[in-house]
C-alpha positions, 0 to 999 in steps of 0.5 A: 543580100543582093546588090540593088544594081544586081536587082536592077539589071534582073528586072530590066533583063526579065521585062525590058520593054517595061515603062520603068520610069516616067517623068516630064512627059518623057519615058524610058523602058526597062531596056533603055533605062540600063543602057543608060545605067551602064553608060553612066557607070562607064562614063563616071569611071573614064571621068575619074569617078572611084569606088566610094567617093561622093559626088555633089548633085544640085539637081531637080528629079529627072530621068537623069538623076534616077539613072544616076542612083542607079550608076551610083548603086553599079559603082559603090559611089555616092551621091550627094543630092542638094537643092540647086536653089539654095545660095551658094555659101549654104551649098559649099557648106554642104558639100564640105560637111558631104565630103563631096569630091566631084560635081554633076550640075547645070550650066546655070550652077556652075555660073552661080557658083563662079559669081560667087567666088566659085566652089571647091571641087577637088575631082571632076566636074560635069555639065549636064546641058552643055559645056562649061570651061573646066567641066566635062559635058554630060552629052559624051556618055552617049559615046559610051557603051552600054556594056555594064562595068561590074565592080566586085567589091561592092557590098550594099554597105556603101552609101548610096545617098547622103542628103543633109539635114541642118535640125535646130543649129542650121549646120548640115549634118550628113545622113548615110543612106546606104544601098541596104538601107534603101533595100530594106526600107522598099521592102518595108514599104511593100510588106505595108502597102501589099 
C-alpha cells in the first residue's frame, strides 16, 4: 500500500496549480500546500518531533492544521486532535490517556492553561500566532525548506489520528486512526460515492 504522504506529493507534483484546499477565504495550491508539508515536516523534526510520538493539537480546522496531517503522515507522528474549548482538566486527561509528548496551540491556550496550574508537556511545545514564554513560535517554519525529509521506516501502519472518545463512563478512550485506515476509508467513500 502507498504511503498517503507519497500519494500527496504525486498529486501535488501531477497538478500543482490546483486549488488543493480552501478555508476561511483563503486557498492554497497543490504546489503551495507541499511546500508547506515539507516546511512543516522539517520544522516538527528541528523541534525534536520523532518517528511515532504524539503531538496534542487543540486546534479549529485550518489550512494549518490539514498541512499538518499531512507533515504528521511525511513523518510517521501522531496527532491528537481536541477541542481547545473543553476546560482544561478534561484536556490534560485527554492528553494523558493520548500519550501526548508535544504540543501545537494558540496563545490563548497556553494562557489557559497557565491559569490553570498549567499542562504537562514533556517534549516541545509551539505557538501558532505568536510567542509564548517556553514555546517555540510557529511563524519560524517560514525559515525552513520546502525540501521533503523523506523517513524511510514509515509504513502506513502508524497512527495517523488518535481522537478521543468518552462513551457512557466520560473517561477518554484513544481511537487509533492510522495512515491505512484513512486510506482505506477515502477509497471506500469513493467506490460509494463514485
Amino acid at each position: 500500500m502507498k504511503r498517503l504522504s507519497d500519494m500527496f506529493y504525486e498529486s501535488a507534483g501531477s497538478d500543482p496549480q490546483k486549488t488543493a484546499v480552501w478555508c476561511d477565504g483563503n486557498k492554497k495550491t497543490y504546489k503551495e500546500l507541499s511546500d508547506l508539508v515539507s516546511k512543516y515536516s522539517n520544522f516538527l523534526l528541528k523541534s525534536g518531533v520523532s518517528y511515532k510520538d504524539h503531538i496534542g493539537i487543540p486546534m479549529t480546522n485550518s489550512i494549518e492544521s490539514v498541512a499538518l496531517i499531512f507533515a504528521a503522515a511525511n513523518l510517521g507522528v501522531a496527532l491528537v486532535p481536541i477541542n481547545p474549548t473543553l476546560p482544561v482538566s478534561a484536556i490534560k486527561t485527554a492528553f494523558i490517556a493520548g500519550d501526548v509528548k508535544h504540543l501545537i496551540a494558540r496563545k490563548a491556550f497556553y494562557e489557559e492553561c497557565d491559569k490553570s496550574g498549567g499542562i504537562d508537556i514533556r517534549g516541545t511545545r509551539i505557538c501558532l500566532d505568536g510567542e509564548y514564554p517556553g514555546a517555540i513560535p510557529f511563524s519560524d517554519v517560514e525559515n525552513e525548506s520546502a525540501d521533503r525529509p523523506v523517513l524511510d521506516e514509515i509504513t502506513g501502519d502508524e497512527t495517523l489520528i488518535l481522537t478521543m472518545t468518552s462513551g457512557s463512563t466520560g473517561t477518554p478512550k484513544p481511537i487509533d486512526l492510522t495512515q491505512n485506515n484513512k486510506y482505506i476509508r477515502a477509497l471506500a467513500h469513493i467506490k460509494m460515492y463514485d
